[in-house]
C-alpha positions as CSV (number, residue, x, y, z in Angstrom):
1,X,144.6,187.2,89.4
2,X,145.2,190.8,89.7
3,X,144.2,193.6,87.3
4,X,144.8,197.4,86.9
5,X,143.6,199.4,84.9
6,X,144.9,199.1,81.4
7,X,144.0,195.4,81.9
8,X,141.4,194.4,79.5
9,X,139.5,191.3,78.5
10,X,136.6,189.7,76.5
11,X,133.5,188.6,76.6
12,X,131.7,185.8,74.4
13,X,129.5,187.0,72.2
14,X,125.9,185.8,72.7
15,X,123.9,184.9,69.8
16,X,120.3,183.3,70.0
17,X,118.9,181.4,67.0
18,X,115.4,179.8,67.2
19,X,114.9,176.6,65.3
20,X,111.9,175.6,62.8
21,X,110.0,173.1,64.8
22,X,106.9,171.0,64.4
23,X,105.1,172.8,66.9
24,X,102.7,175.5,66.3
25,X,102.3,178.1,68.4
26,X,99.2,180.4,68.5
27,X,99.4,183.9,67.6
28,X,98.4,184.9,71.4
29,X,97.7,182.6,74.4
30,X,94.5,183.9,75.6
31,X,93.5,180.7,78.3
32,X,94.5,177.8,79.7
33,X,93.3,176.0,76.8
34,X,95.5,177.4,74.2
35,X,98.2,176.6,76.5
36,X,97.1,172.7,76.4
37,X,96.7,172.7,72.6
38,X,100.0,174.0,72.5
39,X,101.8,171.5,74.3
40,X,100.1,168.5,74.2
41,X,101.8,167.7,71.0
42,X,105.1,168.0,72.9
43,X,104.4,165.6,75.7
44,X,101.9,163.1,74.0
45,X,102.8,159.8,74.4
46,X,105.7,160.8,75.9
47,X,106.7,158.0,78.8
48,X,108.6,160.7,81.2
49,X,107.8,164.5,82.4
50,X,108.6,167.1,80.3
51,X,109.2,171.0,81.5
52,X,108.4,173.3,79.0
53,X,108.6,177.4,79.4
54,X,106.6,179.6,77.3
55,X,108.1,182.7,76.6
56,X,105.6,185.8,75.9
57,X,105.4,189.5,74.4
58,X,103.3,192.0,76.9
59,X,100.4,191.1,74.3
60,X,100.5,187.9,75.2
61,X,102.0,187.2,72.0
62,X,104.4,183.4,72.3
63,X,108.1,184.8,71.4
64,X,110.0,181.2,71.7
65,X,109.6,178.4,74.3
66,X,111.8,175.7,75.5
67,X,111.7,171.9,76.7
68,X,113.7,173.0,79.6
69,X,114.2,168.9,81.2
70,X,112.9,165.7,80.6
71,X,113.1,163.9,84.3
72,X,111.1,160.6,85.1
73,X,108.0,159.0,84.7
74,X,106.8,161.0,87.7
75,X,109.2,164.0,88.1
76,X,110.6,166.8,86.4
77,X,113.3,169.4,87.3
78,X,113.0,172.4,87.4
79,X,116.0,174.8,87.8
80,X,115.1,178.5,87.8
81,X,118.4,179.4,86.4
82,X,117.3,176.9,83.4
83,X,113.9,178.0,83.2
84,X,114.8,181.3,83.2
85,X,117.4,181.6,80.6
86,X,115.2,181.3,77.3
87,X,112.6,183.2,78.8
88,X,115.1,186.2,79.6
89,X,117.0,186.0,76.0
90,X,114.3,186.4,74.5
91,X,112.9,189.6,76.2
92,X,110.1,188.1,77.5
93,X,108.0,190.1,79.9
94,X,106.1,186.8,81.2
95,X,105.9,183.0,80.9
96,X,103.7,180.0,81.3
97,X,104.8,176.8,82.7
98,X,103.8,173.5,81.6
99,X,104.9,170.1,81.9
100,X,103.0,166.7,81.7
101,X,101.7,164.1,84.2
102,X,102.8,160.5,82.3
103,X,100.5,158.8,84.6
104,X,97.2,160.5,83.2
105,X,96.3,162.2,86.4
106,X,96.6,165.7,86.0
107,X,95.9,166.6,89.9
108,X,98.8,168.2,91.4
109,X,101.3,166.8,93.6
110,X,102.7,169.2,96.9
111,X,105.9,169.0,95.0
112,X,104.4,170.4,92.0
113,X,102.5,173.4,94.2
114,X,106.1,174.0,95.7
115,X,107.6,174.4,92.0
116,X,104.7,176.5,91.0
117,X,105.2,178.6,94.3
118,X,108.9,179.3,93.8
119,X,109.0,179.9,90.4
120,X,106.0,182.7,91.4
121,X,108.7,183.9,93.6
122,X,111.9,183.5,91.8
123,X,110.1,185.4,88.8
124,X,109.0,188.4,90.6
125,X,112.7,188.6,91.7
126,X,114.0,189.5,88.2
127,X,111.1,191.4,87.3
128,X,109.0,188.4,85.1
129,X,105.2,187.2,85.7
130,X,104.2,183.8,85.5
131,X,101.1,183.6,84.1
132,X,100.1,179.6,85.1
133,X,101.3,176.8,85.7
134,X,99.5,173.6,84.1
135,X,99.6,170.4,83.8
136,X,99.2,168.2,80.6
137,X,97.7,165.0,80.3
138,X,96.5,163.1,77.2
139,X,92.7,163.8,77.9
140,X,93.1,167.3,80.6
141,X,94.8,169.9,81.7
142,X,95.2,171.7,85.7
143,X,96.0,175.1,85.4
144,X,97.2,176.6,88.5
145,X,95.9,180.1,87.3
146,X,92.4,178.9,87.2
147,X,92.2,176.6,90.1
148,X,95.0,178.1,92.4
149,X,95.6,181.2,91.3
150,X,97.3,182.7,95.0
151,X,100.1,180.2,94.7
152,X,101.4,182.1,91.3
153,X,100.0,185.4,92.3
154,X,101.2,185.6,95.9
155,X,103.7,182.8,95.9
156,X,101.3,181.0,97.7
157,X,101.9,183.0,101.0
């Protein structure tokens, strides 16, 4: 396809609308804890992993979030481009990961350490911070930011 000039064309209009939902989200995440409160509800019971991104004002202050896959009973994926999106629409100027361990063991697997580490990496790209990274059982949480906090602040390098 060739153009000149006086070519023109159009682009689809973009329009983001947030649903009501169930969920109630805190007026500021201010630890990992808030973060586990928050989305236990959305992965309780639930028989395979859930990826959630929270998407947050410079106060800290939750501006949407988004259960961005449901995988298997033991794996999730996690697409920057995907996790990215919602987090970016809504001017975000940071995020949290989440997502839940079906099996009740909320240690970390290498695959989830690699997630963590280039999502650090991917974020920093564009300009975002993640803030952690946990993992949601029934009974705990991991957060990455508390127990492994040069794999999100470094990229784990």
């Amino acid at each position: 396809m060739q153009m000149n000039h006086s070519s023109s064309f159009k682009v689809r209009e973009l329009q983001v609308r947030f649903k009501a939902t169930r969920y109630r989200s805190p007026a500021r995440i201010a630890s990992p804890q808030d973060i586990y409160e928050f989305c236990r509800p959305m992965v309780r019971q639930q028989p395979r992993e859930r990826l959630i991104s929270i998407a947050l004002a410079t106060n800290n202050q939750v501006v949407g979030f988004e259960i961005v896959s449901q995988g298997t009973a033991n794996a999730s994926l996690a697409y920057p481009a995907e996790v990215f999106k919602a987090v970016l629409l809504t001017n975000a100027t940071s995020f949290i990961l989440a997502h839940n361990h079906p099996s009740g063991n909320c240690q970390p697997s290498n695959d989830d350490r690699l997630i963590a580490k280039r999502m650090a990496q991917a974020a920093r790209i564009i300009g975002l911070e993640i803030l952690d990274f946990i993992i949601v059982t029934e009974e705990r949480y991991y957060s990455f930011a508390q127990s492994e906090p040069s794999i999100l602040k470094e990229g784990g390098e």
